[in-house]
N, C-alpha and C positions, 0 to 999 in steps of 0.2 A: 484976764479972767473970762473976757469973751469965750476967745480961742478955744481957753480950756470947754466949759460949756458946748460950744458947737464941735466939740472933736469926739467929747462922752456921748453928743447927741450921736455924730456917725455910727462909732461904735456898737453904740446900743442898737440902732437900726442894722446895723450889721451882723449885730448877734441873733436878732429877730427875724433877719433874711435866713441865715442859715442855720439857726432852728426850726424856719418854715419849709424850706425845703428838704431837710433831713427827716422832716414827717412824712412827706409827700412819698419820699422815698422809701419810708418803713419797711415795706414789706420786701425790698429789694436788699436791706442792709447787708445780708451775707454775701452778696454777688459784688464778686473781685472789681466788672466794670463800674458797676453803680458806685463803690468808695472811689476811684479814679477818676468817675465823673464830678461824683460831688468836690474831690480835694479841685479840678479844673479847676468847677465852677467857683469855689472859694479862693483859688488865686485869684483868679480874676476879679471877685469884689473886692480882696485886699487891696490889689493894687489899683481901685478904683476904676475899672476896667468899662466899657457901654457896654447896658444889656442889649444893645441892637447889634452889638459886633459877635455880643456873647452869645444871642439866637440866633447869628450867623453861621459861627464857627457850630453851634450843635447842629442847626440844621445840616451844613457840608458832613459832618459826621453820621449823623441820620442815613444823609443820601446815601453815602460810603454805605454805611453798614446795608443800607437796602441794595444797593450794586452787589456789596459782597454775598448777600444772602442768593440772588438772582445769579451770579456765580456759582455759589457751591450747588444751586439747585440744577443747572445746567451741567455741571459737571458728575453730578449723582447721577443724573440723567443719562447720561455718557457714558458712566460707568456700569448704570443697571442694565444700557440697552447693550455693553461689551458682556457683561455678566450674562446676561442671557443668551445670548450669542453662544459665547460659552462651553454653558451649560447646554443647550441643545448640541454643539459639537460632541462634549462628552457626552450626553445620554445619545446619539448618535452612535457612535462607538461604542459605548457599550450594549446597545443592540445590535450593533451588526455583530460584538464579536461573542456575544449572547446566540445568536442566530448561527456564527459559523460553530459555534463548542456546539450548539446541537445538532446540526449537520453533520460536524463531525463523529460524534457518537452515533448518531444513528448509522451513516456509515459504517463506523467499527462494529457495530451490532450486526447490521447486515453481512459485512466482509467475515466476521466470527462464525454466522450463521453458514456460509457457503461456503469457508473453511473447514468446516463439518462437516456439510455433504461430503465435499470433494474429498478428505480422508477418507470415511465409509467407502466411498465409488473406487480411492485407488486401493483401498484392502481388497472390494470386491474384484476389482480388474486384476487385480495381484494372482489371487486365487483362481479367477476365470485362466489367466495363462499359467500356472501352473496346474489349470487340471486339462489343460491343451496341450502343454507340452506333455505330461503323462499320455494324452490320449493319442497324440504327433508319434510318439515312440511307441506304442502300443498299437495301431494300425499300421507301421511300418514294420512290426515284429510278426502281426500277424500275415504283411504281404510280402516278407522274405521266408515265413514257414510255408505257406499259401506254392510259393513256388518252389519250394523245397521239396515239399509232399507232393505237388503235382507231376515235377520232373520226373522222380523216383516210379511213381505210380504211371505215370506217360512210360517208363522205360521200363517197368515190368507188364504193361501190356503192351507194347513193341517185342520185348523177349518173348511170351507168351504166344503171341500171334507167328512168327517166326518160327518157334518150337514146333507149333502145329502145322505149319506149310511144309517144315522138312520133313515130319512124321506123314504130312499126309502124300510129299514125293517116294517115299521110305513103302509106304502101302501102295502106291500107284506101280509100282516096281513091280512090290510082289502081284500084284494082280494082274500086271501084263505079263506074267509069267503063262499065266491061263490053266495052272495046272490046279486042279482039285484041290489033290496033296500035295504040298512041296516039301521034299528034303530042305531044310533049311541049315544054310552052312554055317560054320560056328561066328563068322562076321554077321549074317542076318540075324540070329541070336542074339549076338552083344549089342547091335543095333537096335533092336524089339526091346531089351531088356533097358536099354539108355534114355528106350524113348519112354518106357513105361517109367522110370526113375524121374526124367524130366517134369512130365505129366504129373507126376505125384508132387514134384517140388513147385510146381506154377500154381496147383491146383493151390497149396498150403500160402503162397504169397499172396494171391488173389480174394483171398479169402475174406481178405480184412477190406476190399473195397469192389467187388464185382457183384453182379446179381447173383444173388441164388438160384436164377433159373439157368444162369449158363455154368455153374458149379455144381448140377446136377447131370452136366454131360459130361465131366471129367471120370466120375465112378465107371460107368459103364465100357469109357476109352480105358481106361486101366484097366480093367479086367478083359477089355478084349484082346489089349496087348499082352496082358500075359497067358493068356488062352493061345495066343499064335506064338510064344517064343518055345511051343512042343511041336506046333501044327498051324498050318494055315488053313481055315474052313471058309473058303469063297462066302459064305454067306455072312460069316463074321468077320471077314475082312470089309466086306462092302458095308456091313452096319457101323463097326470102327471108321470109317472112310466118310460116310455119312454125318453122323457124331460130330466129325472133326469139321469137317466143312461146315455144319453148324455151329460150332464152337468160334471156330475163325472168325462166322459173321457178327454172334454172339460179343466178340473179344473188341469186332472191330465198332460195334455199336457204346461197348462201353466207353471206349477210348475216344470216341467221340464225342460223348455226352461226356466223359471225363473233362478234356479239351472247350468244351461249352460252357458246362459251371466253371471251368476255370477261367475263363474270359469273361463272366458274368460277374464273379468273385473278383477278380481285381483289378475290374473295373469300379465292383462298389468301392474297395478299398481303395485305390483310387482317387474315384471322388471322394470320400471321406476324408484323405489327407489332404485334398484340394482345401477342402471346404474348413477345414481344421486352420489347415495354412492362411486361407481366408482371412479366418477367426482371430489369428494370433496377431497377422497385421492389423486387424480393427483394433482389438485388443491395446498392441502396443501405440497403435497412433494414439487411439482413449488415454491411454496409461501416459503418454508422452505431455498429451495436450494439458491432464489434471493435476501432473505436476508442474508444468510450467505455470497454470495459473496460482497454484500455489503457491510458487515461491513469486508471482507477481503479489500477489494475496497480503505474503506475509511482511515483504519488501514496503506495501500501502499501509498496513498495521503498524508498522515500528515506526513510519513516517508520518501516522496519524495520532501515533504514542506524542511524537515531538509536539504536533500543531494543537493537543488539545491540552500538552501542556502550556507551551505558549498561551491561548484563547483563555485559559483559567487563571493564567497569571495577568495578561492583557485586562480581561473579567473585574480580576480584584484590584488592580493598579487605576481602572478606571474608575471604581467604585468608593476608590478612597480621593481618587481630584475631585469625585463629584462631592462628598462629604466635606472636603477641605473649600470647594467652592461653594459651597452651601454657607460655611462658620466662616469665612471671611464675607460671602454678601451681608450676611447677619450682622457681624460686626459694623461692618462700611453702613448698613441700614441702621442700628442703632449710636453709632457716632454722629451718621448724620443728623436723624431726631434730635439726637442733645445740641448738636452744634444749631440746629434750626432754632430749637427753644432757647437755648441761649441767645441766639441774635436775634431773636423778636425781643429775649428780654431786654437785652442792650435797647434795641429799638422803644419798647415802652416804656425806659427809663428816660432818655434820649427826649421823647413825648411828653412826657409828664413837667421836665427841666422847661423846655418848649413853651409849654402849657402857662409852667409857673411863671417863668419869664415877661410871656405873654399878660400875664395878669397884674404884674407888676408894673406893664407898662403901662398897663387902663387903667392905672391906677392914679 
């Protein structure tokens, strides 16, 4: 009957243990470690366990969970300072390739911008040597009529002057004759009459390019000539004789100054074709140089097409690591928290056992 009595006594002290400590615990009831602590601790007073072995074993547990907390804390640590790390790489990169997609556009902007000149420049140079080459062919047209018309007019005042030398040997004849009147034979006649014909056709060629002052001595020679194909009058053969000799000098003045403007003339024409010729080399080197850059131009444009697609794509791919590096720090940041809270609350559960332990033994 003893027995029984002191076994109800344990019992009951055991029931009073572990509804003292499941108070103690109250506020921790829902937390997974706090029911595991407590069912411990109740094996152990079942099996009539020492509470100095049992604030043993909590204490080593304590430590543990304080080791583990100082663990994961250092390991968060590790991770924040890898995390920012990181993150500065990527925001790294996405400035620099921020920096190069602007480069590159403003590039393409500028390169756009001077690809527009240099079109306008080679229409204008286009245009410059086709109105060179028109003008190349046009000063060449005008220095093959130039000595066309000069030849023609050089050789009708060589006829001209010649026609007049033989007419004035033709009247030197007659006048060394020394006769007053002369019977004139029917060859002196046709002679007079050939030169008076001549003289009428030089005068009519002349006409179109000799002065007027010496086409006012042609009238007078034809009418003295045909005044002598009836009679020779000494005085009008020496006036006709005169005439002519003025004329020849008249003829040979033109022909000179014919011969002067014509060496004047293309010489400028000339240099005009020089200078034309000049032109068309500048021209075509300009025209050579603005299309090469062009197509250097267009070559950097299709190649700056690629890199700003790349840089936009580079742009957006970093901008979603750095998003996704953001929502996984987040994460690791907020798991942490709970796991820190957690293990302080193990820890103040841990305490409390500790505590009650303790109190049970000052008891």
């Amino acid at each position: 009957m003893k027995h029984i009595i002191v076994l109800a006594l344990i019992v009951c002290i055991y029931a009073t243990s572990i509804t003292e400590m499941t108070d103690k615990l109250a506020q921790y009831g829902d937390h997974p470690f706090g029911k595991s602590i407590v069912n411990l601790v109740s094996v152990n007073m079942k099996t009539g366990g020492s509470l100095n072995e049992l604030k043993q074993l909590l204490q080593q547990i304590k430590d543990e969970l304080i080791a583990l907390t100082q663990l994961q804390d250092q390991e968060n640590a590790t991770f924040t300072r890898r995390s920012q790390v990181d993150l500065a790489k990527l925001q790294a990169t996405l400035e620099q390739a921020q920096a190069d997609l602007d480069n590159q556009r403003q590039e393409q902007s500028s390169l756009n911008n001077e690809l527009t000149t240099l079109q306008t420049r080679v229409k204008e140079d286009q245009a410059a040597l086709d109105r060179n080459s028109r003008g190349s062919g046009d000063a060449q047209s005008r220095l093959d009529a130039e000595n066309t018309d000069f030849s023609a007019k050089f050789q009708d005042y060589s006829d001209a002057i010649l026609a007049c030398k033989e007419a004035q040997r033709l009247l030197m004849n007659l006048r060394g004759e020394g006769a007053s009147l002369i019977q004139l034979t029917q060859d002196t006649k046709s002679n007079l009459l050939q030169t008076k014909e001549n003289f009428q056709k030089i005068k009519e060629i002349l006409e179109a390019h000799t002065k007027k002052s010496s086409l006012t001595l042609f009238q007078p020679i034809i009418e003295g000539l045909a005044e002598m194909t009836t009679k020779v009058n000494p005085e009008t053969l020496n006036n006709v004789l005169s005439l002519v000799a003025r004329l020849i000098t008249a003829l040979q003045e033109g022909q000179d100054q014919l011969e002067t403007n014509h060496k004047t003339q293309v010489e400028n024409l000339t240099r005009l074709g020089d200078d034309l010729r000049n032109e068309k080399q500048t021209l075509q080197v300009s025209l050579a140089t603005a299309n090469n850059r062009l197509k250097e131009i267009q070559s950097r444009l299709n190649e700056l097409d690629g890199l700003i697609n790349i840089s936009n794509a580079l742009v957006e791919v970093t901008q979603l690591n750095i998003q996704d590096a953001n929502r996984i720090n987040e994460l690791e940041d907020s798991e942490y928290s709970n796991q820190k809270v957690s293990r302080q609350t193990e820890i103040d559960i841990v305490d409390r056992l500790i505590e009650y332990i303790n109190q049970k033994l000052s008891e």
